[in-house]
Every structure is written in C-alpha cells, then in structure tokens.
N, CA and C atoms of all chains as a GROMACS GRO file, in nm:
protein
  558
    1UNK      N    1   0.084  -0.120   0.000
    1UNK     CA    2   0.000   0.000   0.000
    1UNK      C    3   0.088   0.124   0.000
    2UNK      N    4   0.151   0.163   0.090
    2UNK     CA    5   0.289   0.225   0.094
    2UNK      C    6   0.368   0.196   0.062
    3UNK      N    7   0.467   0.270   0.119
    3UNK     CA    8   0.635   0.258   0.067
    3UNK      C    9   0.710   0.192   0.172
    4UNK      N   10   0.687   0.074   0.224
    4UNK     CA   11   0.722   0.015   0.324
    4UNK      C   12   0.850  -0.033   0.315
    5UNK      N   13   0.836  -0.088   0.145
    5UNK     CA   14   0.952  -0.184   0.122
    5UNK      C   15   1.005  -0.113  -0.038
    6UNK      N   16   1.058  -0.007   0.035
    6UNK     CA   17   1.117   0.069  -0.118
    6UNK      C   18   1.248  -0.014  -0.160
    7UNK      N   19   1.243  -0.013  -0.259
    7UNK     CA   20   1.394  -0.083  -0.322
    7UNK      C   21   1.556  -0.056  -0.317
    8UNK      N   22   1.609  -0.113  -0.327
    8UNK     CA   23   1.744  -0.107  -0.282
    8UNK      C   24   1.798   0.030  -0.339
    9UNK      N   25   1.800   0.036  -0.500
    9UNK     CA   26   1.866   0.150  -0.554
    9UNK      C   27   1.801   0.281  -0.531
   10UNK      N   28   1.702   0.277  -0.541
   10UNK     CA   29   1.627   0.407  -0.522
   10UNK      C   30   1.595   0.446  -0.421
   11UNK      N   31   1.573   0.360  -0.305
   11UNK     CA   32   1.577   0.415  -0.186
   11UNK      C   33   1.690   0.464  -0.154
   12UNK      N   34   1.843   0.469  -0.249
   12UNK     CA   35   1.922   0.507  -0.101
   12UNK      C   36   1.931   0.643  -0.190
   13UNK      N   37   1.850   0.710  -0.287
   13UNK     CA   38   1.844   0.832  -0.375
   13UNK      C   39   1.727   0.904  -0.286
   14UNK      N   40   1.789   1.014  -0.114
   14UNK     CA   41   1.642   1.080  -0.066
   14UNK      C   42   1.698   1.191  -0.136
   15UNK      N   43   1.568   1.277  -0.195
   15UNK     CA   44   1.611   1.410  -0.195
   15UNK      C   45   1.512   1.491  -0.103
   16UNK      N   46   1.618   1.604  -0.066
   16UNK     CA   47   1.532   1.687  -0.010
   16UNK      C   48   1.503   1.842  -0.004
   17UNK      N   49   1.465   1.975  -0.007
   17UNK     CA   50   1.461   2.108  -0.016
   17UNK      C   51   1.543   2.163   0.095
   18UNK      N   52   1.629   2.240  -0.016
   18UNK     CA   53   1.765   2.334   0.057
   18UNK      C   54   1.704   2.472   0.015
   19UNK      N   55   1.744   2.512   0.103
   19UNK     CA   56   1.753   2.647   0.125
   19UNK      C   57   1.922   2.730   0.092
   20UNK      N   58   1.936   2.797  -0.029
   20UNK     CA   59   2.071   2.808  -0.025
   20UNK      C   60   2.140   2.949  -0.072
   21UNK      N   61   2.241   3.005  -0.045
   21UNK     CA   62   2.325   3.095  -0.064
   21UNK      C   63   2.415   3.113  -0.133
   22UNK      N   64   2.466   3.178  -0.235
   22UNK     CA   65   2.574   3.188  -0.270
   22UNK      C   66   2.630   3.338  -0.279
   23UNK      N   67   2.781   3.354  -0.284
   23UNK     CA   68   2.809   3.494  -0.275
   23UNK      C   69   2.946   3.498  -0.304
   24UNK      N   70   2.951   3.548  -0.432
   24UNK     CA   71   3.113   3.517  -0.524
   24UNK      C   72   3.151   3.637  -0.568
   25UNK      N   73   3.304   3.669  -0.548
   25UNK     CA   74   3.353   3.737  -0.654
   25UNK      C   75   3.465   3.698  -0.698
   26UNK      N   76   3.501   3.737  -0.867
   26UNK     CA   77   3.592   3.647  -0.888
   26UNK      C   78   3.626   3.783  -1.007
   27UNK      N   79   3.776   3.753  -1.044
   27UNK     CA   80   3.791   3.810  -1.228
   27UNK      C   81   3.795   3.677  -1.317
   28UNK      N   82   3.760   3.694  -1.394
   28UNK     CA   83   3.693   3.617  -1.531
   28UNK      C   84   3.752   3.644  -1.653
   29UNK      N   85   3.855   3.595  -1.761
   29UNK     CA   86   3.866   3.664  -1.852
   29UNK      C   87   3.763   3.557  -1.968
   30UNK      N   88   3.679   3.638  -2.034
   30UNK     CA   89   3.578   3.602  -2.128
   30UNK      C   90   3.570   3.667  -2.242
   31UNK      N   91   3.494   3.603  -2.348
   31UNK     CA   92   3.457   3.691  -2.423
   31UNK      C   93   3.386   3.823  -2.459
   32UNK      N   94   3.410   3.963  -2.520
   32UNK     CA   95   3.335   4.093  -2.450
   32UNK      C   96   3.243   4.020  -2.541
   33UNK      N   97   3.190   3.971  -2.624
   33UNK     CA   98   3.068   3.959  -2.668
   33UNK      C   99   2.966   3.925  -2.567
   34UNK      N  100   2.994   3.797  -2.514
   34UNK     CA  101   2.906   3.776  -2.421
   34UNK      C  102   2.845   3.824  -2.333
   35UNK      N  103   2.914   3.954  -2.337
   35UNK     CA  104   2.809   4.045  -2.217
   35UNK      C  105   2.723   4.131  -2.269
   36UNK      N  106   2.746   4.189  -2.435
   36UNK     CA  107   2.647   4.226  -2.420
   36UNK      C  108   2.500   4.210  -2.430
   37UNK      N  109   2.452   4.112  -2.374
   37UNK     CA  110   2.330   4.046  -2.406
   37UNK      C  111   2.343   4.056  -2.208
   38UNK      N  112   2.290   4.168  -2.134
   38UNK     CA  113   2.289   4.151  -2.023
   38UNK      C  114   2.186   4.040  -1.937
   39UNK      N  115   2.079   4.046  -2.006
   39UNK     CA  116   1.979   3.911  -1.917
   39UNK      C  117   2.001   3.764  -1.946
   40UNK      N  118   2.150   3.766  -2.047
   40UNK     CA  119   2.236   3.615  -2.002
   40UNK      C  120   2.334   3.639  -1.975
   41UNK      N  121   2.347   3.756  -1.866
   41UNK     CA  122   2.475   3.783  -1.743
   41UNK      C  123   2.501   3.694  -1.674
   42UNK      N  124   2.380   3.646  -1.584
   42UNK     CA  125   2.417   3.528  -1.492
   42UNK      C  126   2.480   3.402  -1.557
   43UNK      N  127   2.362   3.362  -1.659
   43UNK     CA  128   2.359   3.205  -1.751
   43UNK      C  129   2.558   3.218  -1.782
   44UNK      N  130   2.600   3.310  -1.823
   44UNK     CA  131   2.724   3.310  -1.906
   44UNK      C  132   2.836   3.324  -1.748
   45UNK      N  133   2.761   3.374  -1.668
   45UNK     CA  134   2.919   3.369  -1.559
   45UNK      C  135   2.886   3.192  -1.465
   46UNK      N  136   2.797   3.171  -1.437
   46UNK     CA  137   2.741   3.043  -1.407
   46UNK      C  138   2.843   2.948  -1.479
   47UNK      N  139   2.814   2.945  -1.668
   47UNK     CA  140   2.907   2.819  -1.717
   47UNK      C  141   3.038   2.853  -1.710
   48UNK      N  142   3.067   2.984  -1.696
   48UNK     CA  143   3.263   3.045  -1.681
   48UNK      C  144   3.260   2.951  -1.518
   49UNK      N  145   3.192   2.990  -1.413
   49UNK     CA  146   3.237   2.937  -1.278
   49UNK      C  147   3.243   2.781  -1.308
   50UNK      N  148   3.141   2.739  -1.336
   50UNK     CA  149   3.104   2.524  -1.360
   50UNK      C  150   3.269   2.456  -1.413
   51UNK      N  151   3.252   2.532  -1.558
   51UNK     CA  152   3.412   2.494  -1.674
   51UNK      C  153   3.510   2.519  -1.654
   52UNK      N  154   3.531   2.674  -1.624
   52UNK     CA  155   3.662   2.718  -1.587
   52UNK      C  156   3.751   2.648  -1.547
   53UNK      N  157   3.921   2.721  -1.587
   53UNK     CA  158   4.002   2.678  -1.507
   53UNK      C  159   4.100   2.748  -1.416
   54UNK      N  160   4.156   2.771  -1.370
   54UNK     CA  161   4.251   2.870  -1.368
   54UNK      C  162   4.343   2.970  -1.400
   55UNK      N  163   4.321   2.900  -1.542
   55UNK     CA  164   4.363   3.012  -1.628
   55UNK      C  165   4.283   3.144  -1.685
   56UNK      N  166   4.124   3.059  -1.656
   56UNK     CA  167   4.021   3.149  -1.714
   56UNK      C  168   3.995   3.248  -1.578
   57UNK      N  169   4.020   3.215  -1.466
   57UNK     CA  170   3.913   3.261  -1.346
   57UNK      C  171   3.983   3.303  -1.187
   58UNK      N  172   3.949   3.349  -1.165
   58UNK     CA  173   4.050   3.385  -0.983
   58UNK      C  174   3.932   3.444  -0.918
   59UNK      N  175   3.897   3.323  -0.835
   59UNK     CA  176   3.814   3.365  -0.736
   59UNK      C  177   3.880   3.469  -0.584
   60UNK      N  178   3.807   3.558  -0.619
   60UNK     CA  179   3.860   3.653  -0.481
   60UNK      C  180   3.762   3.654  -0.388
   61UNK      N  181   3.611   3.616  -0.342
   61UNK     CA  182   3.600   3.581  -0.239
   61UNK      C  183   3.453   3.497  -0.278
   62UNK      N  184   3.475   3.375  -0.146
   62UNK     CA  185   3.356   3.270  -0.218
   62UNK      C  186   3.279   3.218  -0.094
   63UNK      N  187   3.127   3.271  -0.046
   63UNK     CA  188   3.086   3.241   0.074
   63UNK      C  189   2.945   3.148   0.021
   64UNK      N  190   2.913   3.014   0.108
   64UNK     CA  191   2.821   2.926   0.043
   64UNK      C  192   2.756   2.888   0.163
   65UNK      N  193   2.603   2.893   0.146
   65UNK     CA  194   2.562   2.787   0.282
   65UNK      C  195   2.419   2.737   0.212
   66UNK      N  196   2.384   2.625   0.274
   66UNK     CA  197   2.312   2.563   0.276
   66UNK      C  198   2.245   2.462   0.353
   67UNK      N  199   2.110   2.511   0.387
   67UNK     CA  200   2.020   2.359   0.496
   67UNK      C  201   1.921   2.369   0.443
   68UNK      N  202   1.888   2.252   0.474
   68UNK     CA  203   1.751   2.206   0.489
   68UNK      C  204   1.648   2.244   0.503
   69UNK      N  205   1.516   2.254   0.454
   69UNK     CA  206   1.385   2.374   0.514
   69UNK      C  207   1.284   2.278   0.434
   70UNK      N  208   1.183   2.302   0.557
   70UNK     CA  209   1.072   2.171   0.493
   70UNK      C  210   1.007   2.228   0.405
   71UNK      N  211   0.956   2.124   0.286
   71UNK     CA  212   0.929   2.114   0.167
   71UNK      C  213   0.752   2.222   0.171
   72UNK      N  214   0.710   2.253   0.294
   72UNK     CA  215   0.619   2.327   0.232
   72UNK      C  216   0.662   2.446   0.225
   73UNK      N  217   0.793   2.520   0.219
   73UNK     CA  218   0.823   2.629   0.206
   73UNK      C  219   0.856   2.637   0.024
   74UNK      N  220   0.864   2.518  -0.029
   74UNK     CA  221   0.902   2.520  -0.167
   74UNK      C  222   0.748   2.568  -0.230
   75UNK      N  223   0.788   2.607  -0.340
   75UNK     CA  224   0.682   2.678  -0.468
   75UNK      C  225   0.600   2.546  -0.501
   76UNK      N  226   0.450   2.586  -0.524
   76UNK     CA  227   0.378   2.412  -0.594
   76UNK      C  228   0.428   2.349  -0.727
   77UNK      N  229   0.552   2.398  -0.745
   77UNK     CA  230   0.598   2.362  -0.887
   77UNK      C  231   0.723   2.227  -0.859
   78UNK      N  232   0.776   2.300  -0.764
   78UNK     CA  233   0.863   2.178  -0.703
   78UNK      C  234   0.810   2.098  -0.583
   79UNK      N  235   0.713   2.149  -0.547
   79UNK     CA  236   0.596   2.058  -0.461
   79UNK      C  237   0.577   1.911  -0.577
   80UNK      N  238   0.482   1.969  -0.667
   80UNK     CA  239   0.494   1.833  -0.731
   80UNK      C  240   0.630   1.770  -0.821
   81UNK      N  241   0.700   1.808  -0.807
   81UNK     CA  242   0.831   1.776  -0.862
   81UNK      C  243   0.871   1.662  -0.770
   82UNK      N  244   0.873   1.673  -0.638
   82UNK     CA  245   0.871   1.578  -0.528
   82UNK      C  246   0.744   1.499  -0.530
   83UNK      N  247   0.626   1.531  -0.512
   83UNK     CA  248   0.558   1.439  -0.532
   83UNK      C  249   0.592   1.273  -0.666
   84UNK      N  250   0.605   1.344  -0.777
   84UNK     CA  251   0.629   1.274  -0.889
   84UNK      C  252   0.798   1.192  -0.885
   85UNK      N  253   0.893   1.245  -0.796
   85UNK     CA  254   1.012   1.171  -0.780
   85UNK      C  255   0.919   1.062  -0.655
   86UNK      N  256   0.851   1.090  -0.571
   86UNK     CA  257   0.827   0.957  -0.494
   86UNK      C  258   0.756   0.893  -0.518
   87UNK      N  259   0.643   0.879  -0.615
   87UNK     CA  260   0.566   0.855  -0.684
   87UNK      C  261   0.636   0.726  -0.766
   88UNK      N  262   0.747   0.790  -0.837
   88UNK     CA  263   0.870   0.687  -0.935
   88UNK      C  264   0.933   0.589  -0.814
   89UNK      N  265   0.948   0.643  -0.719
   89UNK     CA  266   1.017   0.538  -0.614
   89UNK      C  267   0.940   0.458  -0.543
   90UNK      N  268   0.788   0.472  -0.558
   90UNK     CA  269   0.694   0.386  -0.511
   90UNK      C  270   0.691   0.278  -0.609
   91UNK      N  271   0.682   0.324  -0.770
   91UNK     CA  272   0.639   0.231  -0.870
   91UNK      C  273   0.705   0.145  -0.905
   92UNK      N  274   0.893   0.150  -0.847
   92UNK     CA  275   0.955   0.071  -0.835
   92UNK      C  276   0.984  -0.032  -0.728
   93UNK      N  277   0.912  -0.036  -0.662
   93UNK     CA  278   0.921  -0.166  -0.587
   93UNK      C  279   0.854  -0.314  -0.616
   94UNK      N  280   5.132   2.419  -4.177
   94UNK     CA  281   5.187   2.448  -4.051
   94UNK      C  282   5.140   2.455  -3.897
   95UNK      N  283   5.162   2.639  -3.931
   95UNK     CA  284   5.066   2.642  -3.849
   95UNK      C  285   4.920   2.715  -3.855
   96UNK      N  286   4.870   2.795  -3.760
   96UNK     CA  287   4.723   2.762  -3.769
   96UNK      C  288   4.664   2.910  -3.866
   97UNK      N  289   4.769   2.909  -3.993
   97UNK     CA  290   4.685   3.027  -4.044
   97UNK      C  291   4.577   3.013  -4.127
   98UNK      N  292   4.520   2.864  -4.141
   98UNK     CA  293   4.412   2.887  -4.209
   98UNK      C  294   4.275   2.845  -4.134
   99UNK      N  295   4.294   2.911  -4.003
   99UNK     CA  296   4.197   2.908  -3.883
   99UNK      C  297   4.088   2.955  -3.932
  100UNK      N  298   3.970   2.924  -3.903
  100UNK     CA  299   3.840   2.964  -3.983
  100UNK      C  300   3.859   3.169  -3.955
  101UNK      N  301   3.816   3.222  -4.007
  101UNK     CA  302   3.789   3.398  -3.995
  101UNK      C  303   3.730   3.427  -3.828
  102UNK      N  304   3.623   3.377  -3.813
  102UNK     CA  305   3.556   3.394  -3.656
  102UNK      C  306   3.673   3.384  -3.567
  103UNK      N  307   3.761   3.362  -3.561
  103UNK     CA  308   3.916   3.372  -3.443
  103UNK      C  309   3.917   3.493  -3.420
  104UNK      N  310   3.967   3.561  -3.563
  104UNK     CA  311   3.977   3.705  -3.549
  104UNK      C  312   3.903   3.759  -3.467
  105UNK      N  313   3.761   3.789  -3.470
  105UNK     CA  314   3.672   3.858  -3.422
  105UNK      C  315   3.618   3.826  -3.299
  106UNK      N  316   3.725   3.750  -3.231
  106UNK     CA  317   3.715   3.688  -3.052
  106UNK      C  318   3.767   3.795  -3.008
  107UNK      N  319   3.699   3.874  -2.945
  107UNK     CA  320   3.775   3.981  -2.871
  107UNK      C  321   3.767   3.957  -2.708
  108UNK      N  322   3.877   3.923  -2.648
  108UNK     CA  323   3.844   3.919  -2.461
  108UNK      C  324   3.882   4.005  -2.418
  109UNK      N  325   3.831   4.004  -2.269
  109UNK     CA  326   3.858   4.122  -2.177
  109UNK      C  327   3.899   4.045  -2.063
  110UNK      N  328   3.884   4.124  -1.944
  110UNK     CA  329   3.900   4.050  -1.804
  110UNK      C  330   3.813   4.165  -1.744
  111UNK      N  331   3.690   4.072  -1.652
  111UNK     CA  332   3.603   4.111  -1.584
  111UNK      C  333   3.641   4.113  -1.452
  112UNK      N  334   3.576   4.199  -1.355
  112UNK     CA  335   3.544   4.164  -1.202
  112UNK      C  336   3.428   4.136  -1.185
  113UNK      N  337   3.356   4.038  -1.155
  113UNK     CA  338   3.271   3.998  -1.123
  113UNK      C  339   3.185   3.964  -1.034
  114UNK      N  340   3.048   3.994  -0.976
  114UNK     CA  341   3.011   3.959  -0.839
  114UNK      C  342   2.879   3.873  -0.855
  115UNK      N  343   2.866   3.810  -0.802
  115UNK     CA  344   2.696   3.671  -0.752
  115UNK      C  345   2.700   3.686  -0.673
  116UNK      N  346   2.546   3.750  -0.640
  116UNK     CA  347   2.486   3.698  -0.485
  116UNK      C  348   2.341   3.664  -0.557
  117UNK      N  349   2.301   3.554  -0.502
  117UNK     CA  350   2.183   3.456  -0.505
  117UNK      C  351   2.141   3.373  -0.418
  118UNK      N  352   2.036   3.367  -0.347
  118UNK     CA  353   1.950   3.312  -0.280
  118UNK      C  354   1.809   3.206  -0.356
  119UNK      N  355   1.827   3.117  -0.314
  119UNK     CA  356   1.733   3.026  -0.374
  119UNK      C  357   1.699   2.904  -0.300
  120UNK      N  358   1.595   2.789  -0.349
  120UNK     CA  359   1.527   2.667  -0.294
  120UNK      C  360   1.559   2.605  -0.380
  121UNK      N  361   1.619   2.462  -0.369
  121UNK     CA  362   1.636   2.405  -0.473
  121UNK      C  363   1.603   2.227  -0.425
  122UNK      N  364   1.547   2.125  -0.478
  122UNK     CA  365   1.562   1.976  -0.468
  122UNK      C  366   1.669   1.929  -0.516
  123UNK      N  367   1.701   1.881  -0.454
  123UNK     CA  368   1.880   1.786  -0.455
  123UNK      C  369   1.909   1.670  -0.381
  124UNK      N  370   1.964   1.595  -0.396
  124UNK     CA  371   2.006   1.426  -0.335
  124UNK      C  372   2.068   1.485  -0.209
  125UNK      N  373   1.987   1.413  -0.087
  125UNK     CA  374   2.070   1.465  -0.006
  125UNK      C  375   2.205   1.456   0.014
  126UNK      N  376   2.260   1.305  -0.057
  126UNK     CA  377   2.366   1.257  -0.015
  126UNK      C  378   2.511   1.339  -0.058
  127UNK      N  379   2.483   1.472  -0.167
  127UNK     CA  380   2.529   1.564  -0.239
  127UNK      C  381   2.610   1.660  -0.153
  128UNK      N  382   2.526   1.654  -0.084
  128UNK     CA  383   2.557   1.771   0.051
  128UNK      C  384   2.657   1.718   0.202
  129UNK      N  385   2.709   1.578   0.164
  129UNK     CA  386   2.740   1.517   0.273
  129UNK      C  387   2.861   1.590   0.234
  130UNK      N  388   2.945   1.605   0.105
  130UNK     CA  389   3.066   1.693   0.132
  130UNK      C  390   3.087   1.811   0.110
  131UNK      N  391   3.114   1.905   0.208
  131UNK     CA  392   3.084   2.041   0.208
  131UNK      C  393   3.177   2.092   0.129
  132UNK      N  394   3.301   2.063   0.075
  132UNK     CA  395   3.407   2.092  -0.012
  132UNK      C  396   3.313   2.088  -0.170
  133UNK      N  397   3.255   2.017  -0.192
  133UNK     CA  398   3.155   1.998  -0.312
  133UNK      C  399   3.068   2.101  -0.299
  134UNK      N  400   3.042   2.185  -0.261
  134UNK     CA  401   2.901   2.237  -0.234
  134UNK      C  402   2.884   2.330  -0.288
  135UNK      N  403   2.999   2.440  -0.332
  135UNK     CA  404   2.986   2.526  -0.398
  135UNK      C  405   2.944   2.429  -0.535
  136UNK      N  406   3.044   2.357  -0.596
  136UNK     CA  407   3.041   2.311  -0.715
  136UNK      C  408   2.896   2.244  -0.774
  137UNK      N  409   2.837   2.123  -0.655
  137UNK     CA  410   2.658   2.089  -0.685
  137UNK      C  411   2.602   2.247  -0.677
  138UNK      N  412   2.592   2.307  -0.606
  138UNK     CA  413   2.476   2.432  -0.654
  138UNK      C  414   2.473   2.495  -0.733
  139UNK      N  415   2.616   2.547  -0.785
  139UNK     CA  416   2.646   2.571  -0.973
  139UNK      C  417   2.626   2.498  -1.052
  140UNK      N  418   2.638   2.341  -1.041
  140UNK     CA  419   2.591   2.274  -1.141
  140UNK      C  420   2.455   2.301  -1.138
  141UNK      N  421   2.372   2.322  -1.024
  141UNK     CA  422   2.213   2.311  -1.055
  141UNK      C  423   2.148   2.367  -1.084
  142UNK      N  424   2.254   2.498  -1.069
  142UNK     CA  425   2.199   2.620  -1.129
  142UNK      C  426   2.193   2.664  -1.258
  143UNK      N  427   2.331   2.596  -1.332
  143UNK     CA  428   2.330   2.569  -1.474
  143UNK      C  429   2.227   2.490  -1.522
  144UNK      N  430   2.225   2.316  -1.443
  144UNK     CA  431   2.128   2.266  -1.542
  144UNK      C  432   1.954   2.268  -1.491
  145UNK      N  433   1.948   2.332  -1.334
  145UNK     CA  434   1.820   2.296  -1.309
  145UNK      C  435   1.682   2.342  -1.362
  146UNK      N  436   1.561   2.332  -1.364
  146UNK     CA  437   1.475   2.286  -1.430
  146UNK      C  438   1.367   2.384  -1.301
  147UNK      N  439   1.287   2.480  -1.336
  147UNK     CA  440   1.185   2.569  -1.252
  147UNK      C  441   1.137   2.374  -1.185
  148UNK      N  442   1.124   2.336  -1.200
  148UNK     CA  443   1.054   2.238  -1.127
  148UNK      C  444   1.159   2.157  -1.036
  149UNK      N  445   1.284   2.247  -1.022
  149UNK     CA  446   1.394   2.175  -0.918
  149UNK      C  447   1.443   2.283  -0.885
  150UNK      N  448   1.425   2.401  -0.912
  150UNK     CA  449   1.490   2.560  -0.831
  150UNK      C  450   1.429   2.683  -0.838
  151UNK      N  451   1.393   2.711  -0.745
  151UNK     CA  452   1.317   2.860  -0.704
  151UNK      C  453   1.435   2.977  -0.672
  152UNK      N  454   1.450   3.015  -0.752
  152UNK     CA  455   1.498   3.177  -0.757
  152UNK      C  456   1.450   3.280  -0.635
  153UNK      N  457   1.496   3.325  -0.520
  153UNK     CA  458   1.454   3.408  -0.426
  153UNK      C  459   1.514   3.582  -0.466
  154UNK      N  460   1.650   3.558  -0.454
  154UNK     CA  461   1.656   3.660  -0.515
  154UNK      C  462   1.815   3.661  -0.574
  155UNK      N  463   1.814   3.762  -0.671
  155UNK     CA  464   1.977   3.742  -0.772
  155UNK      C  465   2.034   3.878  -0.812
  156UNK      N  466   2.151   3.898  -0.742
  156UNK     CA  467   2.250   4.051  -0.790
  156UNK      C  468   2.316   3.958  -0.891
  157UNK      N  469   2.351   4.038  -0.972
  157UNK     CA  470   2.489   4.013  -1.053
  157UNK      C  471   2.545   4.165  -1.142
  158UNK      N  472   2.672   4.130  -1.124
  158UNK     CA  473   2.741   4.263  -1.176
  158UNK      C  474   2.855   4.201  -1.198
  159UNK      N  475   2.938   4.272  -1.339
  159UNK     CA  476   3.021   4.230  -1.445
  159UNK      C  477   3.029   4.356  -1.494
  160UNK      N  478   3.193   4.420  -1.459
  160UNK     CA  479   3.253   4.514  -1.551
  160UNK      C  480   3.385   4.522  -1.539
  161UNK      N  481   3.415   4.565  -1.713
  161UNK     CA  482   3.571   4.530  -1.752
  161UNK      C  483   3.689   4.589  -1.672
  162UNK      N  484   3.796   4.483  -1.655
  162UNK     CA  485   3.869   4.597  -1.542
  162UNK      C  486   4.017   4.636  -1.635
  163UNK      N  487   4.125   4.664  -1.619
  163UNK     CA  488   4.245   4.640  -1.670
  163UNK      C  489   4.280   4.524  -1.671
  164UNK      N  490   4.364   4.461  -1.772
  164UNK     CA  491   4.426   4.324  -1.726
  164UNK      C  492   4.555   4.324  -1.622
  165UNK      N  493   4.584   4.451  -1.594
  165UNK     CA  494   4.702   4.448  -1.482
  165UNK      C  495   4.637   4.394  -1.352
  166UNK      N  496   4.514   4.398  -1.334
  166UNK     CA  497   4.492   4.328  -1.200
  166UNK      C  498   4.453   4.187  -1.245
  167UNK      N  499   4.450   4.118  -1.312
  167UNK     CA  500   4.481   3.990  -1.382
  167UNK      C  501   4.558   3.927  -1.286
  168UNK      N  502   4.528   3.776  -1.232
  168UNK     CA  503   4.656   3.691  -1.208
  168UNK      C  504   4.752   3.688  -1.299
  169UNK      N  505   4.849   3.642  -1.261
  169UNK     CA  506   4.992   3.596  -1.370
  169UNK      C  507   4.939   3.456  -1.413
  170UNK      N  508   4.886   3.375  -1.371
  170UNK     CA  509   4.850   3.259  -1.473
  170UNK      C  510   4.728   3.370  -1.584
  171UNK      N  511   4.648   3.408  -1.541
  171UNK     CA  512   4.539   3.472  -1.620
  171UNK      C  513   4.613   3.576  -1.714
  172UNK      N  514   4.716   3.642  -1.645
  172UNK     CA  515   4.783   3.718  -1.802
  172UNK      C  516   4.848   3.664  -1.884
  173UNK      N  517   4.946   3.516  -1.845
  173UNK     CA  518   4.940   3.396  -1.976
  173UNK      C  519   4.843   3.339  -2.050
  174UNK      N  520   4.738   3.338  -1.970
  174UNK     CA  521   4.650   3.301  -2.054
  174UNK      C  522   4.580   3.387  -2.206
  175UNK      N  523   4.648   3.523  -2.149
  175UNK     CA  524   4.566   3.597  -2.243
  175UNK      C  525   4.684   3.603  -2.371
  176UNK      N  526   4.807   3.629  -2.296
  176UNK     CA  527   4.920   3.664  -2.354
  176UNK      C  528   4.898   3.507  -2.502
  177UNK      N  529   4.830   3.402  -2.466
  177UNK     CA  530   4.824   3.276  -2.536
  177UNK      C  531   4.721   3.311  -2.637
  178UNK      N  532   4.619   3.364  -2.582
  178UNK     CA  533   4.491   3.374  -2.666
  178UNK      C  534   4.575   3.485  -2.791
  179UNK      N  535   4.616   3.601  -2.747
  179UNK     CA  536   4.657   3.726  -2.800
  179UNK      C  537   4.759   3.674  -2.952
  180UNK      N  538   4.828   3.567  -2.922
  180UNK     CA  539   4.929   3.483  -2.994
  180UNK      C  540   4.859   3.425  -3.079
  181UNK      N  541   4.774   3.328  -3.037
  181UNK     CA  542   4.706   3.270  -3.103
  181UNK      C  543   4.594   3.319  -3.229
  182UNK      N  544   4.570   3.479  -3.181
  182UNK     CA  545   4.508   3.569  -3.298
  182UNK      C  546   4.607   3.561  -3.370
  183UNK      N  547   4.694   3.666  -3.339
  183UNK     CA  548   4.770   3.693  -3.431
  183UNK      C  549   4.794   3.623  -3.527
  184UNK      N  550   4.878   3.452  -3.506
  184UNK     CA  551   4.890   3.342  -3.601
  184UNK      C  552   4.823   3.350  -3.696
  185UNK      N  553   4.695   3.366  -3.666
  185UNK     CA  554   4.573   3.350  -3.750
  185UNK      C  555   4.532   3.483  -3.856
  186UNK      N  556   4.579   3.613  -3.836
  186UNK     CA  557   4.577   3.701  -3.971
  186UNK      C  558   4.652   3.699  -4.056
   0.00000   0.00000   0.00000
C-alpha cells in the first residue's frame, strides 16, 4: 500500500529542499561579446564558474551555505516535482 | 603548418578580463547525499543552477554585476593566458 519496502537502488536516492546561498567574486577573462546580451549575465558567468580553469578565473571571495527547510516552504511547482520523484520510487518496488 | 588557415571567426574573438560579483538566494531539490561533502558544495549548486529545471529551483533573489577591469589586475596565470589567446590571434591574420 505504501512505501514500506522501497527498493534497494532508489531508496538510497532521498532528496530533499535546501535552502541556499551563494556569494562570489571572482575576475573572469571572457569573451566581451558575451556580455552584451545583459539578461544572459548570470547564464554566461554560471558556465565560466562550472568549466573554468585557472587560467580562465580567480576567485577573490567565495561564501556558500546551505540547509535544509521543509518542503512546504518550496513553490507548488517543485511541490509536485517531489511528489512525482516519490511517486517513481513507489512504482519501483 | 601552423594555424593560419583558422576559420575567420578567431579574429573577431575579442576578450577582456572582468570583475565579477553573484549573490543569489534560492530553494532548490537535490540528493541529499550531495551535501554530505561540504568541499563539493559550492560546485553541486552551480551545477544546478546551470542545469536545473523551474521544477527543481526557485529563484529568491539574484544581484549580478560584471565590468571590464584592466588586465594588470589579472593573475599571472590569467595574463598567460591571455598573452596565449593574444598569440594565437595573431597566427591567425
């Protein structure tokens, strides 16, 4: 009826809603094209931080946190986003 | 030889070196087990932020600012790097 006896692989996959921070500064050398299209400012420093290497990037200061916060604080969009991941982990047992 | 018959688009790579700042606040669904190493943590929330999906991250709120600085405040790996790129035009006219 439940999820009594969830399965080996997927049970040991919990996810759960973070609450999170980030707060970077860095120099970047990039392409000037890419900026000027300012409302893919973030999207374009995002894949420089992910790829980069050291040659591309020097982080000068990098503060991160993150916990936990129960899931009814999330939007109904990732409400059912969770619903439908446990949903998949029910159907596999 | 060498690379002078680099397609034309080389030329017209023009870089800079940025200073750059992120601050972002957000909710996001994630494996918990992601979070067991806090050395990772910057790196999973950039990845999720690159690839996640409105139905796995809520946006609270997002600064970003990007403007060109001199390359004298450049690292010394980052001014080889450019000093490489700069070479590498050239070859190519």
């Amino acid at each position: 009826m439940n999820s009594k006896a969830l399965p080996r692989q997927i049970n040991s996959v919990e996810v759960g809603v973070y609450e999170c921070e980030i707060h970077l500064k860095f120099r970047l050398i990039e392409e000037k094209s890419l900026f000027a299209d300012r409302d893919q400012l973030l999207q374009v420093l995002l894949e420089a931080l992910v790829d980069g290497s050291d040659d591309f990037i020097e982080t000068l200061q990098a503060a991160v946190k993150a916990h936990e916060i129960t899931e009814l604080k999330a939007s109904p969009q990732m409400r059912r986003q969770l619903m439908r991941l446990r949903n998949s982990t029910e159907n596999c047992q």
